[in-house]
C-alpha angles and dihedrals in degrees: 000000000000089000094062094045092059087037086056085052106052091050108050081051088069092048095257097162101213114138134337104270136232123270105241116173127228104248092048097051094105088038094110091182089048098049092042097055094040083059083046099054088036104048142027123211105275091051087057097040086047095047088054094057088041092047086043092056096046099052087047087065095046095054089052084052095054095044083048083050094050096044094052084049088058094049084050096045096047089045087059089044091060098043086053096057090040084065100044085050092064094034084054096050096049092057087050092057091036086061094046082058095052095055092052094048089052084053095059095042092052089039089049089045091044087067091064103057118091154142138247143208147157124264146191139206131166132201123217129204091006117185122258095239101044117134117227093233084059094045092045096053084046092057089040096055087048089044094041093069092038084040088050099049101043093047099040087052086064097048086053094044082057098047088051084088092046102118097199104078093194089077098043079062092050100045088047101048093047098048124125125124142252120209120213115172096223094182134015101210096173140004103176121171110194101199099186092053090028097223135131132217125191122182115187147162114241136196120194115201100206103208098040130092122241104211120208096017104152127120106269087220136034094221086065088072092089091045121105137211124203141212121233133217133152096272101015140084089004089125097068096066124091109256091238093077097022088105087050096048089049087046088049090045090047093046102040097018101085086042096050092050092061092048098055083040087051079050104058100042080052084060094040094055091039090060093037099060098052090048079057098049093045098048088051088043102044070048091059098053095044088064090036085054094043087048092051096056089053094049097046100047 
């Protein structure tokens, strides 16, 4: 008998229209004895036996509303959950492409740095059989357009001696397809026309910049063609000097040598960090995709 009452009331609760209640008041609600004899006096036997079915029947429906209504929840939820994804998927896309360009932009800013990393040295050319007249810009420009090839070619040769330990092969090729040479006459040690023997000497520090271009680099004459520049180091080449300005050339290596060799040295551990750091921005980034990617197959299953 208990049991229907509570029965009565849940489903009312629901809106399960059976039969009018019975008034309990509150303070009576826990009152058993009460509530027993108030269904007594209300119902008879059939009536109650009529209002469980009635109340049976109604909370079946509700449970097969509750289980429609859960099972809506499920498509929407679903369908959230798909529209979510949806939108990860294309987040996550969009990280993935954001880290590429960033590895290509890595690329561009090591290849422009790159270009300014260079090596110097000092080198010497002598004219011959000069004219009486010549000017020593003239002469100047003459000895600069026979030093910038030898200058270019002794100095490449050490840019390409530091990228041999470069791992990433992919920058060796780069750096080698993209080497050529730019001259720029850092110091002008000696300028000397000798008018009585006509001959002119020209003694100067060069840098060579590897990846960039020298524009305008051809010998100005075609009788320079015979005419060579040398390299200059404390020791060597000396000898090619005429022995008028040897004791000049040894002052001028004693003096520049030692400086120039810590710049080169500064030079290569430039080149060294340049290519370093984007080893380094390349392997965090290609890291990066690998988990995006990872991410994107769980997302996507």
């Amino acid at each position: 008998m208990r049991k229907i009452v509570f029965l009565s009331i849940f489903s009312f609760a629901y809106g399960c229209d059976i039969i009018k209640g019975i008034e309990i008041p509150a303070s009576k609600i826990n009152d058993i004895s009460y509530i027993e004899n108030k269904i007594d006096k209300g119902y008879n036997q059939k009536q109650i036996n009529s209002i469980k079915l009635k109340i049976d029947n109604c909370n079946q429906n509700i449970s097969s509303n509750i289980n429609n209504l859960n099972s809506n929840i499920n498509i929407s939820y679903n369908y959230y959950q798909t529209i979510s994804n949806n939108k990860d998927i294309k987040e996550i896309s969009k990280q993935i492409e954001k880290k590429r360009k960033a590895i290509d932009d890595a690329k561009t800013i090591m290849q422009n740095s790159l270009k300014g990393v260079g090596f110097s040295g000092i080198f010497t050319v002598r004219l011959d059989n000069i004219s009486m007249f010549a000017k020593k810009e003239e002469l100047q420009k003459r000895s600069e357009s026979i030093i910038t090839p030898t200058a270019i070619e002794s100095l490449n040769g050490i840019y390409l001696k530091t990228i041999t330990t470069i791992e990433n092969n992919n920058i060796k090729d780069m750096i080698n397809q993209q080497i050529s040479g730019k001259v720029i006459i850092q110091n002008v040690y000696l300028a000397e026309i000798d008018r009585k023997d006509k001959k002119f000497f020209y003694l100067v520090k060069v840098k060579v910049l590897p990846l960039e271009k020298t524009k305008g680099s051809n010998r100005t004459s075609s009788s320079d063609n015979n005419i060579d520049a040398h390299w200059i180091k404390p020791n060597q080449n000396i000898d090619k000097i005429s022995s008028k300005y040897q004791k000049d050339v040894n002052n001028i290596l004693n003096k520049f040598y030692f400086t120039l060799e810590q710049e080169n040295e500064q030079e290569r551990i430039k080149q060294e960090d340049i290519i370093e750091n984007y080893n380094t921005s390349v392997e965090e980034n290609m890291l990066e995709i690998k988990k995006l990617k990872r991410k994107l197959k769980r997302t996507d299953k």
